[in-house]
Backbone bond lengths (Angstrom), bond angles and torsions (degrees), N, CA, C in turn:
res aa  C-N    CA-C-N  psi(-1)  N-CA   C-N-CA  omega(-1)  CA-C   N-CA-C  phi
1 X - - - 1.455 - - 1.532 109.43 -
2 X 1.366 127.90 127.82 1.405 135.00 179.55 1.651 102.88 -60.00
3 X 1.423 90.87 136.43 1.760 98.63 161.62 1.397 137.02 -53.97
4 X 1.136 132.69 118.14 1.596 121.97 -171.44 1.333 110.94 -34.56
5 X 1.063 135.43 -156.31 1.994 140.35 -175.23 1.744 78.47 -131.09
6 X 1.176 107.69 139.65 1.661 123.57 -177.46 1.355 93.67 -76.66
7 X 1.517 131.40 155.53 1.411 141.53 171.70 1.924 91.82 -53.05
8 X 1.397 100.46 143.86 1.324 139.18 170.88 1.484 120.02 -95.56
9 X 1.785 125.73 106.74 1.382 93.61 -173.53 1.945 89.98 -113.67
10 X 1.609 94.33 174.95 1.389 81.51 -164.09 1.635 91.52 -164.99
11 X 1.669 108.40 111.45 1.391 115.88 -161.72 1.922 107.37 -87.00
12 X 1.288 110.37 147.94 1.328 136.17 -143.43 1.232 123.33 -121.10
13 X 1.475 147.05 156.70 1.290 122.91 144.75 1.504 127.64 -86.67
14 X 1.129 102.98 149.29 1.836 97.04 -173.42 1.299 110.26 -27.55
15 X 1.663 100.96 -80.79 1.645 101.11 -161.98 1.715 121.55 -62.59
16 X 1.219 111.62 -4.60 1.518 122.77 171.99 2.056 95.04 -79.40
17 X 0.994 120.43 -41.92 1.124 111.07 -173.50 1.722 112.73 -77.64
18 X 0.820 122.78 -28.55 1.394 130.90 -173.79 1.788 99.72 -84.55
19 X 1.354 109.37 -3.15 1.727 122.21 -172.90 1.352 76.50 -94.67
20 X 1.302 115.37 -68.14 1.846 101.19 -169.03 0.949 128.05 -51.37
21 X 1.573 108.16 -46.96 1.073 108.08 -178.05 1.808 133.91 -53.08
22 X 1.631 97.66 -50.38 1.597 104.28 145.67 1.474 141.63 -60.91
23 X 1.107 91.08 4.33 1.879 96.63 167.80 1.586 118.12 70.58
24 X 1.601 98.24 0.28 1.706 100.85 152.70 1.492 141.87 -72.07
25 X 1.418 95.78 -8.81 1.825 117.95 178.91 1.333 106.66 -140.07
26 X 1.405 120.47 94.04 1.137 122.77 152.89 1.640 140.36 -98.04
27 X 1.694 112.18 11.90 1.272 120.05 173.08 1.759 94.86 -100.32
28 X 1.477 123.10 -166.09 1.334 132.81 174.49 1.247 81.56 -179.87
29 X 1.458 118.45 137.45 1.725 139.72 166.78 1.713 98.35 -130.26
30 X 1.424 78.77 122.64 2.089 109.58 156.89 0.993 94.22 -146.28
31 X 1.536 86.47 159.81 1.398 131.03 173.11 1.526 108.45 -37.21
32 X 1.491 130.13 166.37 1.572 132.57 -163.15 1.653 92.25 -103.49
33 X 1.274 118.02 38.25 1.534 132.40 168.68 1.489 97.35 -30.49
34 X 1.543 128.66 146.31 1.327 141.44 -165.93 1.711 87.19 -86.30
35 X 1.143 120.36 -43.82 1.413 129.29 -161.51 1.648 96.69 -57.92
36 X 1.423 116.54 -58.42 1.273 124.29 166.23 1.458 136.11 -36.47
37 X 1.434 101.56 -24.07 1.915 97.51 -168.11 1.168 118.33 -93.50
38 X 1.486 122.04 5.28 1.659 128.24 158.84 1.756 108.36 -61.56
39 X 1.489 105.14 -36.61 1.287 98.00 -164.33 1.790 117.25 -55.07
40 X 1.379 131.04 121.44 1.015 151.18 148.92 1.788 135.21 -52.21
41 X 1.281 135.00 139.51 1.435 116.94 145.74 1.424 139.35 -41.99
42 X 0.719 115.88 -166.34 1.903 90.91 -171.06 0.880 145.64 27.31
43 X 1.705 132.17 7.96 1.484 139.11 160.89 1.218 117.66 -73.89
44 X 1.076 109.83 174.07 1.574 124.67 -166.84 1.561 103.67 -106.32
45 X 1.767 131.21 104.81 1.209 93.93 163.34 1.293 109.69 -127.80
46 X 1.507 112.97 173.24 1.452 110.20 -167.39 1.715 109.46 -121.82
47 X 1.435 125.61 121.32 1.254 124.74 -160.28 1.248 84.04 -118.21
48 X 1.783 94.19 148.18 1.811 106.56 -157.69 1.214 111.82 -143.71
49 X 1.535 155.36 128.80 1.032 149.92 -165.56 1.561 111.09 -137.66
50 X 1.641 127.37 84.79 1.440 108.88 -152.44 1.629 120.96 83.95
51 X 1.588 106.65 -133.89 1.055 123.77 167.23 1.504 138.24 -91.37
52 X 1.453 103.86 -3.99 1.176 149.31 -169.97 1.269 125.53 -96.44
53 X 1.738 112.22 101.88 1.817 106.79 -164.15 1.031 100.37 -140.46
54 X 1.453 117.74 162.54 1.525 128.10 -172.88 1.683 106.58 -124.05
55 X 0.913 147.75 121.66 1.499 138.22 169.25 0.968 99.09 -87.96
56 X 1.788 118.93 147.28 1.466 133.64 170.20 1.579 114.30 -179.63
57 X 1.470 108.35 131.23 1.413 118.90 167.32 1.244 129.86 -64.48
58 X 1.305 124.60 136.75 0.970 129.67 173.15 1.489 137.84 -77.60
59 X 1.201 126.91 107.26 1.579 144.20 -144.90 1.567 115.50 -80.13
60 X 1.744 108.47 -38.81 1.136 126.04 -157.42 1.560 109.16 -174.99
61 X 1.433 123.38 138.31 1.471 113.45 168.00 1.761 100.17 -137.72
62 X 1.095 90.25 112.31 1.966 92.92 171.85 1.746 118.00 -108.60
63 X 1.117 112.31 149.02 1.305 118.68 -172.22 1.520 122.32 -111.39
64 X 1.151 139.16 111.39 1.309 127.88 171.12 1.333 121.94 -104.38
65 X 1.457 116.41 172.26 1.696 119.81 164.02 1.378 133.29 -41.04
66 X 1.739 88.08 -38.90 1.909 88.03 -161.54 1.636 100.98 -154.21
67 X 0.766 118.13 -165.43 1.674 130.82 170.79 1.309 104.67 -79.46
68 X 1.257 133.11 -36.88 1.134 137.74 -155.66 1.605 104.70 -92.87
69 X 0.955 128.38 -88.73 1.422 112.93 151.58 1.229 141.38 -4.84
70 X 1.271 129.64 -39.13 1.065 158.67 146.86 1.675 123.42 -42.86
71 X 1.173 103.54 -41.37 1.804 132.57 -170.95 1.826 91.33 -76.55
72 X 1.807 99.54 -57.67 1.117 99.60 -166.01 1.680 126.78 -94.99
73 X 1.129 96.45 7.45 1.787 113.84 -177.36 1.764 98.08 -105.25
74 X 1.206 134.71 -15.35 1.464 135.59 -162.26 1.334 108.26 -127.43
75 X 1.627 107.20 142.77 2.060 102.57 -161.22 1.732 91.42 -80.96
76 X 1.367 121.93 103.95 1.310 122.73 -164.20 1.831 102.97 -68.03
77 X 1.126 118.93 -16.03 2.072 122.18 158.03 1.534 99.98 -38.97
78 X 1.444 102.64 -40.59 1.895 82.21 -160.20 1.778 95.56 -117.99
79 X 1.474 114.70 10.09 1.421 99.70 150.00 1.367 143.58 -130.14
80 X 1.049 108.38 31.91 1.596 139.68 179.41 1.799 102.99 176.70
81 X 1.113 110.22 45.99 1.851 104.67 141.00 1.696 125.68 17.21
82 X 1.589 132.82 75.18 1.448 114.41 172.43 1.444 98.54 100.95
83 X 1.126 123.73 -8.15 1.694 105.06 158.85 1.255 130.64 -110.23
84 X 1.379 125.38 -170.83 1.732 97.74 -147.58 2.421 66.32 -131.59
85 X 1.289 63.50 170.63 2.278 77.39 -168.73 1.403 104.27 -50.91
86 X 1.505 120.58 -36.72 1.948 104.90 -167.72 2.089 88.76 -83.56
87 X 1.420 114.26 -41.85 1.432 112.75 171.77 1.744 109.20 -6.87
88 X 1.770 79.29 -80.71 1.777 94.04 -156.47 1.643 110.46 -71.44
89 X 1.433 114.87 -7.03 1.456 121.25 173.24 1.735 97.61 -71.21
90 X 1.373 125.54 -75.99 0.994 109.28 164.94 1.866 135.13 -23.38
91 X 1.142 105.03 -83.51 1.356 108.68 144.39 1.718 124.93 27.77
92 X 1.965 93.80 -94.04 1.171 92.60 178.65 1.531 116.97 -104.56
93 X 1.272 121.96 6.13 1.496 136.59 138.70 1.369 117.27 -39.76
94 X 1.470 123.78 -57.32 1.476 118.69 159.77 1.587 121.18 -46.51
95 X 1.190 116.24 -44.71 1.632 114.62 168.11 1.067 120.91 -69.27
96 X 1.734 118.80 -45.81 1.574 100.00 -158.52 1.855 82.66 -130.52
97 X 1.134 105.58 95.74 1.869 115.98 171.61 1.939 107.86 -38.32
98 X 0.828 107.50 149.05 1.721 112.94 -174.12 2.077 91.14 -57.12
99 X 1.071 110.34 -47.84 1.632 121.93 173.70 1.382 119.42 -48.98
100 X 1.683 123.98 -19.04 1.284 131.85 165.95 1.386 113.72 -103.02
101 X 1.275 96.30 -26.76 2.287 83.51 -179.21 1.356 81.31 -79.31
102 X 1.558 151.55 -47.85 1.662 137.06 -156.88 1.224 102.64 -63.73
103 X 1.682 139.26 -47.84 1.341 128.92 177.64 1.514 127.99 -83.61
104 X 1.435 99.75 27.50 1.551 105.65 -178.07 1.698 99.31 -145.39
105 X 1.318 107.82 8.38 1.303 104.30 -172.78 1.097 150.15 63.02
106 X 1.418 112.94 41.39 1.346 136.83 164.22 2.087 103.44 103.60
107 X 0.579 125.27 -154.64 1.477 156.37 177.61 1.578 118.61 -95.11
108 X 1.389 110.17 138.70 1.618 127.64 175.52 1.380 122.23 -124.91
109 X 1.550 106.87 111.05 1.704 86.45 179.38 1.547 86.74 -111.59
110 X 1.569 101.07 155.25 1.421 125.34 177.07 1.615 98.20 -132.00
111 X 1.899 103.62 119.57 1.393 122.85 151.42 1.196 115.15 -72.46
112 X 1.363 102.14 133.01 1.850 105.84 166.85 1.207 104.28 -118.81
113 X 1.590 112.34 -172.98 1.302 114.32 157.21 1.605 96.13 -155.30
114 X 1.422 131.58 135.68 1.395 124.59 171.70 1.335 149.16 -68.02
115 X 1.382 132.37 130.43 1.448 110.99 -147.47 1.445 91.33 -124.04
């Protein structure tokens, strides 16, 4: 029988974490980071801000092209909380430049749920 996937930790911004943690944000999108593409369903990961962590499994991980796609393929209520569609394009446009999701291969969203 294969070994479980060891807990995953994976640093955050506060108020995104305190979204998970309350069960108002249960997607998270990055970049298709190499570090990222082990991650599986059923792992354990742990999002951390400080001293401050949330444990939670992972439900689902889908991948798209771009930010944009992404914005519009995902119920943006439960993945950026309070912003409106050009908002969260901006958003994660400020993090990951159209030039970083293309050399990493598009975008990752990871479902959780908290345990």
């Amino acid at each position: 029988m294969a070994q479980p996937k060891k807990d995953r930790h994976i640093r955050i911004k506060m108020k995104y974490l305190r979204q998970i943690q309350f069960g108002s944000k249960t997607l998270e999108a990055r970049a298709n980071y190499s570090s990222l593409r082990k991650i599986r369903a059923g792992q354990n990961l742990i999002f951390y801000c400080n001293d401050v962590k949330v444990k939670t499994k992972v439900v689902a991980i889908r991948k798209y092209k771009d930010v944009v796609s992404m914005i519009d393929s995902e119920d943006l209520e439960i993945l950026l909380p309070d912003h409106s569609r050009q908002e969260a394009i901006s958003v994660y446009r400020a993090i990951y430049p159209d030039q970083k999701v293309k050399e990493n291969n598009g975008m990752l969203v990871i479902e959780v749920k908290t345990i």
